[in-house]
C-alpha positions, 0 to 999 in steps of 0.5 A, spaced: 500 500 500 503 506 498 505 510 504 501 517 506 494 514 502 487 513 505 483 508 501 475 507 501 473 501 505 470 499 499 475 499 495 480 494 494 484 497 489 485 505 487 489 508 482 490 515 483 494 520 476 498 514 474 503 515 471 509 511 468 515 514 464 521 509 461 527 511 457 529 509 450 536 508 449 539 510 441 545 508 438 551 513 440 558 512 438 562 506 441 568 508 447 575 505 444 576 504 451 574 505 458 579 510 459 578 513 452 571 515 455 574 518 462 578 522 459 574 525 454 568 527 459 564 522 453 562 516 458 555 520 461 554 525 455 554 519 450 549 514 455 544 520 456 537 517 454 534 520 447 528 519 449 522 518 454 517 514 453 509 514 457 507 508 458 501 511 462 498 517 462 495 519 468 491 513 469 486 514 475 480 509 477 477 504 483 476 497 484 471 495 489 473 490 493 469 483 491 469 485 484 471 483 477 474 488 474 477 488 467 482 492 463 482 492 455 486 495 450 491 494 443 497 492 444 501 497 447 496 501 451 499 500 457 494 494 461 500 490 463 503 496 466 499 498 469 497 490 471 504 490 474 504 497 478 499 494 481 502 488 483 508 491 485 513 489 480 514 496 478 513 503 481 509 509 478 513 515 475 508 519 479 502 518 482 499 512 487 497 506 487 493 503 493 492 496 493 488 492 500 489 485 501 493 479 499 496 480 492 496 473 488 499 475 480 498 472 474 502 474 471 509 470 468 506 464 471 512 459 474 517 466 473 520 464 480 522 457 479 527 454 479 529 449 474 534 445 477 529 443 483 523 439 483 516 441 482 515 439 489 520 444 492 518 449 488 511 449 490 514 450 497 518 456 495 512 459 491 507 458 497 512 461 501 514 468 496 507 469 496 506 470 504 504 463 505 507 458 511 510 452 510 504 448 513 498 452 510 503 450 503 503 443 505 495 443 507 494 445 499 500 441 497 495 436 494 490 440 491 495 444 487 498 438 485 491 436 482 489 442 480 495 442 475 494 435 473 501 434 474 502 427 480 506 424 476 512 429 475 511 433 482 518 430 484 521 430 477 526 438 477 521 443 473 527 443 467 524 437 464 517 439 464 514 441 458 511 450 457 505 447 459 506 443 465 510 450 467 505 454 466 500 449 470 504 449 476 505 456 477 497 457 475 495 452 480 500 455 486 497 462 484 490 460 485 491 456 491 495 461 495 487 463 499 488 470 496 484 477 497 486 480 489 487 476 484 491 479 478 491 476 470 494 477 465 493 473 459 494 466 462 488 463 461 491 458 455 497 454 459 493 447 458 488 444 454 481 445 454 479 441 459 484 446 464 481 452 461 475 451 462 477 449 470 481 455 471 475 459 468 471 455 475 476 457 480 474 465 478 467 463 478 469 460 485 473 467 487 467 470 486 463 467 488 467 468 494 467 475 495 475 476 492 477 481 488 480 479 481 482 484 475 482 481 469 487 484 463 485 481 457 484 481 448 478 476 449 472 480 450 468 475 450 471 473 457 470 480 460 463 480 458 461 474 462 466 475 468 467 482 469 463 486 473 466 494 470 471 495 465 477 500 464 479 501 456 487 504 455 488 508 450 495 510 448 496 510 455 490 513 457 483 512 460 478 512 453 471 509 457 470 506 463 463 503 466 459 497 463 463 492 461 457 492 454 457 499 454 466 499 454 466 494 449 462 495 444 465 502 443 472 499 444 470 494 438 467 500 434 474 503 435 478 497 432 473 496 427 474 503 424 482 503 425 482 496 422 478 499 416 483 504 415 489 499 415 485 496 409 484 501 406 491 504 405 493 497 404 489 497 398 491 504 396 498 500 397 497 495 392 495 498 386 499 504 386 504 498 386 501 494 381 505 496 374 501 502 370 501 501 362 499 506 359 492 507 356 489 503 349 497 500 349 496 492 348 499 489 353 507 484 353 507 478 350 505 473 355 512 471 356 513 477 358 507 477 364 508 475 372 507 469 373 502 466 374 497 469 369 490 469 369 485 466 364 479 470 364 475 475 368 471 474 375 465 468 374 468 468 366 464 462 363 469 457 361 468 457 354 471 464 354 477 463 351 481 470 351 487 470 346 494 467 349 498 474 348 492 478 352 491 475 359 495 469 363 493 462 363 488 461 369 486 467 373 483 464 379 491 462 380 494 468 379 498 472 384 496 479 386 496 484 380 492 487 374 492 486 368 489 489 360 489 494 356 487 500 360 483 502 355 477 502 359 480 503 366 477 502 373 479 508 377 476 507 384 473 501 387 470 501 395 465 499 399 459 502 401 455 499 407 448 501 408 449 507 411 452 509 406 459 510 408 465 506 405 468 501 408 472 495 409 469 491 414 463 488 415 458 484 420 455 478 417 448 479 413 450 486 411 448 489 405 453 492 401 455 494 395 461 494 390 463 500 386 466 502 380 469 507 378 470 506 371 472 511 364 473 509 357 478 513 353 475 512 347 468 509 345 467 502 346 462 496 344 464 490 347 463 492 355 463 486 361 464 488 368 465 482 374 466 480 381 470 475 384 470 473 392 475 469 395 477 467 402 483 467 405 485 460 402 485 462 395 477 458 394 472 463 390 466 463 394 463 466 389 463 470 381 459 472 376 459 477 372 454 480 367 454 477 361 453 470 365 447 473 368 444 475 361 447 481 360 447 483 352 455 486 351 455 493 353 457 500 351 461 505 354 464 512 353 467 517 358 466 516 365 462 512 369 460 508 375 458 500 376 454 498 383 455 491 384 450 490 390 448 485 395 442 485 400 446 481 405 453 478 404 452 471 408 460 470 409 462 467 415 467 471 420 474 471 416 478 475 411 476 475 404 480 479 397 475 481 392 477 481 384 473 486 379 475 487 372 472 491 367 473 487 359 471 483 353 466 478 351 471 474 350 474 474 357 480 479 355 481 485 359 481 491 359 483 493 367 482 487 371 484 488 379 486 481 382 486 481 389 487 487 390 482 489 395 480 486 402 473 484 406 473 483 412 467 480 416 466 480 423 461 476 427 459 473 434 459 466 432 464 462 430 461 458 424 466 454 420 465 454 413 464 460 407 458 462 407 453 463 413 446 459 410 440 462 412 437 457 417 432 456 423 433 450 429 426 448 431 425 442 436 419 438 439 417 434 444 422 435 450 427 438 447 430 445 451 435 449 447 436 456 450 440 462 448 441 461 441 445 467 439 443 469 431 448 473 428 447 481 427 441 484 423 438 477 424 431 475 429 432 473 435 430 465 435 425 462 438 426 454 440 421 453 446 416 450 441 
């Protein structure tokens, strides 16, 4: 606890305009010897910091005692800083940290081994660095063993055990040292299944029990079963703290829209990259194409056969890139959700549209236009263009826009590449964009698969199915029938 504070009785942790300061290091100019570096009065001006950098920035908050208590954040908001403040493995630049009750941290599990002793000895050891007596350790012995699954190698030296069985141990050490504030830090996956879902029980059990835990974590879902109040750290900073719903859900809409801008420029990148010849030029010679090349557009039927000096063998095994003759030329792809605003990332089931913007630099009479989506895999989940769907050849002169739009697009959560292409009837291109645009798509459920089906569960006689969560924009289910 820090000296000269006074807490709430109601709480269990205080963080008072914390703040916490490191200093980075650059390259300077080596010494020739030690004695070199004395004489010239370089040794402290050559080691001075060249910059500081802040971890936290003022960071206040309350945990009330009996309460779960969750810190979310990216990587690099400064969650484990703050967990380790609090835990008393580091001290704040300014400001204080008050904590009431024993403190058991979860956080480099096993870090206080031992390698050459056994397991048994270093669960005394542990037990004991943690505040314990050598006779309330061998009270638990026994169960912290189990608990670990770990009977068989208790006596064997902690350097013959595997990553898992470390982390095990020290998980099981930490839970059963009877303490008042549990403190975690991204530990839940030391096992198998089975053992998350019993390290998942004994946080049930310290809550059940009136124990404080803070829980620093990436999985969301976690924090919204567990926590009873949620803090989200921002570049060191407190953005939103409160119902853990409320936080959450804000935090997934701040790592959507970075998400999208990160995809956003990442397409920009791609086709400023992708070669430019210059318009109504005819494109190299095959041999001279990247390879692989392409054979024909996005959902091209497959008795479209473009000439070979045009375009590469099989487009749907091509690399990155784009391909044609430029002398219609897709200027502009985006996607448009139903508000209307560009975006890159998607909620499975929503509408979305593909457009194109497209200009002729001289008339023409022969116009496809098509669109391509494939998964992570390479797998087309789906093509089509417009001279499959019935379309007469199209003509085209100057400027103009191609809307692509799908009411819902039923793709399970996952990354996708899209491919568009503006060419001939006979699959030749004049501007084919390959991969060079990115979908994200986002949903509550984990489905396997490509495609979201549209589907109902129903059931009869005494069958009881609760709690059947749809994914966004559908109904609600009712199974009670």
């Amino acid at each position: 606890m820090a000296a000269g504070t006074t807490m709430t009785a109601a709480n269990a942790i205080e963080v008072r305009d914390v703040l916490k300061t490191y200093r980075r290091y650059g390259r300077r100019r080596q010494f020739g010897t030690l004695k070199s570096a004395l004489l010239s009065g370089r040794l402290f001006r050559d080691l001075r910091p060249d910059d500081a950098f802040q971890a936290l920035k003022g960071v206040s908050f309350d945990v009330v005692a009996g309460k779960t208590f969750g810190i979310v954040g990216r990587n690099g908001s400064g969650k484990s800083t703050m967990l380790k403040l609090i835990a008393g493995i580091g001290r704040p630049t300014a400001g204080s940290v008050t904590v009431r009750g024993r403190i058991s941290a979860l956080i480099e599990l096993g870090a206080g081994f031992h390698p050459e002793i056994s397991g048994r000895e270093n669960v005394f050891i542990n037990g004991m660095m943690m505040g314990l007596t050598k006779r309330e350790v061998a009270k638990r012995f026994d169960e912290i063993v189990a608990f670990a699954e770990l009977e068989d190698f208790i006596e064997a030296p902690v350097k013959a055990y595997s990553s898992g069985m470390y982390m095990r141990l020290g998980f099981a050490v930490a839970v059963h040292v009877d303490p008042e504030v549990l403190l975690v830090d991204e530990v839940l996956a030391v096992g198998d299944e089975a053992f998350t879902h019993k390290c998942l029980d004994k946080f049930s059990e310290f809550r059940r029990k009136g124990r404080t835990v803070l829980l620093v974590t990436h999985s969301l879902d976690l924090v919204t079963t567990f926590c009873d109040e949620v803090l989200w750290l921002d570049g060191g900073m407190v953005r939103a703290q409160g119902d853990p719903r409320r936080v959450i859900d804000a935090y997934r809409l701040d790592v959507a829209q970075a998400e999208d801008r990160a995809l956003g420029q990442a397409a920009t990148a791609a086709v400023a990259s992708t070669s430019r010849e210059p318009a109504g030029k005819a494109p190299p010679a095959s041999d001279e194409l990247p390879e692989p090349v392409p054979e024909t557009a996005p959902g091209a039927s497959d008795t479209a056969k473009p000439s070979a000096d045009t375009t590469p063998p099989d487009l749907f095994k091509a690399v990155e890139g784009r391909w044609g003759s430029r002398e219609v030329e897709i200027d502009d792809v985006t996607f448009v959700g139903a508000s209307g605003q560009p975006s890159h990332v998607f909620p499975s089931g929503a509408a979305v549209e593909i457009r194109l913007q497209v200009h002729a630099h001289h008339p023409v009479s022969d116009l496809v236009f098509g669109v391509g989506i494939f998964n992570a895999d390479g797998v087309c989940c789906y093509g089509t263009n417009t001279d499959i769907e019935g379309a007469h050849s199209g003509a085209m002169s100057g400027k103009g826009e191609a809307r692509f739009a799908m009411d819902r697009l039923d793709l399970v959560a996952g990354t996708y590449k899209v491919d568009v292409a503006v060419h001939r009837k006979n699959g030749t291109p004049y501007d084919y964009h390959r991969l060079l645009y990115t979908l994200r798509i986002t949903s509550p459920l984990k489905e396997a698969g490509i495609c979201r089906l549209p589907h109902r569960w129903q059931f009869s006689g005494d069958i009881r199915i609760n709690g059947l969560r749809p994914p966004e924009g559908d109904p609600p289910q009712d199974t009670d029938r």
